[in-house]
C-alpha positions in Angstrom: 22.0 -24.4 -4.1 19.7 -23.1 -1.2 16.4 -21.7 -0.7 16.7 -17.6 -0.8 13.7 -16.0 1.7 13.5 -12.8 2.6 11.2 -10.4 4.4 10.4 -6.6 2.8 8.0 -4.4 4.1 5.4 -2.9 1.2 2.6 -0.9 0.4 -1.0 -2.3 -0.6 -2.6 0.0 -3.1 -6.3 0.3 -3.0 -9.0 1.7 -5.4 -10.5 3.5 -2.0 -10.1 7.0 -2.4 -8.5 7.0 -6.0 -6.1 4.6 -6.2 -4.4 5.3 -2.3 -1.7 3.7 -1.0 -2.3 2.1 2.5 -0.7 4.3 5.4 1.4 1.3 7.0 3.2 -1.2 5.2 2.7 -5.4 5.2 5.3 -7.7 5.5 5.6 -9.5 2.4 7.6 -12.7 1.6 10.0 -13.0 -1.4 11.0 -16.7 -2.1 13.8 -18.1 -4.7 13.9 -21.8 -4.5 16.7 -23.0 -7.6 16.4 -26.5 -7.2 12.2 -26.6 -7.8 12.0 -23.7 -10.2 15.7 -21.5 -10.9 13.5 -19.3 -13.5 10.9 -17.8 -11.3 10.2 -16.3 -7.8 7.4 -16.5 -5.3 5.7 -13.5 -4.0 3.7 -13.7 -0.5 1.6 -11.6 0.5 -0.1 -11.6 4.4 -3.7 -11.8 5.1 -6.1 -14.3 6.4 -6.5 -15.9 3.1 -2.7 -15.6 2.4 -1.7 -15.4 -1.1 1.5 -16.4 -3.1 2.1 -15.5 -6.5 4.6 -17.1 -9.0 6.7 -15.4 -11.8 9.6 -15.1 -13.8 13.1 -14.0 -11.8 13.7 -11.7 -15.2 10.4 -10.1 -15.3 11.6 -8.9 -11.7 14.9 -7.9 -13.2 13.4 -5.9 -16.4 10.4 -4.0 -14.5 13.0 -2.3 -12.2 14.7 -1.0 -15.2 11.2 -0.5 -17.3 7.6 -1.6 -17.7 7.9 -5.1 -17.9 5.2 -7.7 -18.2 4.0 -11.4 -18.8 1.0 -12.9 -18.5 -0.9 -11.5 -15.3 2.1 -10.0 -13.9 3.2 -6.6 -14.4 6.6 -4.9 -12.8 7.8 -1.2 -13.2 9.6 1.3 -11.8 7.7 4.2 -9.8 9.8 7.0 -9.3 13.8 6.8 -8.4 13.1 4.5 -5.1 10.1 2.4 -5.7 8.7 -0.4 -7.7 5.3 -1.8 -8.4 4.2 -5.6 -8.9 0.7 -5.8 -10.2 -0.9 -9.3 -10.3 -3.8 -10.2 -11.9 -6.3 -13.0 -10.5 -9.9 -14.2 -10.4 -10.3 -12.4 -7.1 -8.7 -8.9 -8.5 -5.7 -7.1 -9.0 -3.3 -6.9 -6.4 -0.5 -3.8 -6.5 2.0 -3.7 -4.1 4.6 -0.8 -4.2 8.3 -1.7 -2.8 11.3 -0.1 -2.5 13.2 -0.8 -5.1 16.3 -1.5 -3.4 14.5 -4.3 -1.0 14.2 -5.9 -4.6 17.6 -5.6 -5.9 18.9 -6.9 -2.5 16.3 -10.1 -3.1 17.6 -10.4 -6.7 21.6 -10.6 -6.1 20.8 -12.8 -3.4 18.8 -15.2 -6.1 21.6 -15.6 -8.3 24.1 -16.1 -5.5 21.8 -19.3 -4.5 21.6 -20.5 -8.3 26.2 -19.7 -8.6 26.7 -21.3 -5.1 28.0 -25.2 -5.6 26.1 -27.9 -5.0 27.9 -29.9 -1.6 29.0 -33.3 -2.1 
C-alpha cells in the first residue's frame, strides 16, 4: 500500500461581494495515506498559515453524488462539473469549489493504493 498525493487546482469562495468565487484558482493538496488512516483523506490547502483538513474517504464519495455531511465537513455536487467541500473551524468556514472529475481521479486512485498488495 502507498501514499496517494495529488495536486488539483480549486476555487476559494469568499463572503466578499456575496459569496464570489476567487478569479484564479489555488493549488490544493489531496492526500490518501492507507496504512495511517485507509478511512479518511487529507485536504490541503496553500497559504501562509497552511491548513490541512481530515475526513472520511466516503463522505468524499457520497457528496459527489449528493449533499453529504459529517461533523464539520460538508461535500456536494454544484452543477454537472463541480463539487464543493465546506469545512468548518474555529477560524471560519472554508469552501473550496473543484472540479468534480479532479475528485473522482483522486478517489479511484485511493482505492487502487488500499487493493495494491503489500511487498514482501
Amino acid at each position: 500500500m502507498s501514499v496517494v498525493e495529488q495536486y488539483a487546482r480549486a476555487h476559494i469562495v469568499t463572503d466578499a461581494d456575496s459569496l464570489a468565487v476567487d478569479q484564479d484558482a489555488v493549488p490544493v493538496v489531496l492526500r490518501y495515506d492507507p496504512e495511517s488512516d485507509p478511512r479518511s483523506v487529507r485536504l490541503g490547502l496553500p497559504g501562509r498559515e497552511s491548513h490541512e483538513w481530515s475526513f472520511s474517504r466516503s463522505l468524499l464519495e457520497q457528496g459527489l453524488r449528493a449533499p453529504a455531511g459529517s461533523g464539520d465537513v460538508r461535500v456536494w455536487p454544484c452543477g454537472r462539473v463541480q463539487a464543493v467541500v465546506e469545512i468548518h473551524s474555529a477560524q471560519g468556514v472554508s469552501v473550496v469549489q473543484f472540479e468534480s472529475k479532479a475528485l473522482m481521479r483522486f478517489l479511484r486512485r485511493t482505492y487502487l493504493a488500499a487493493e495494491a498488495p503489500v511487498p514482501h
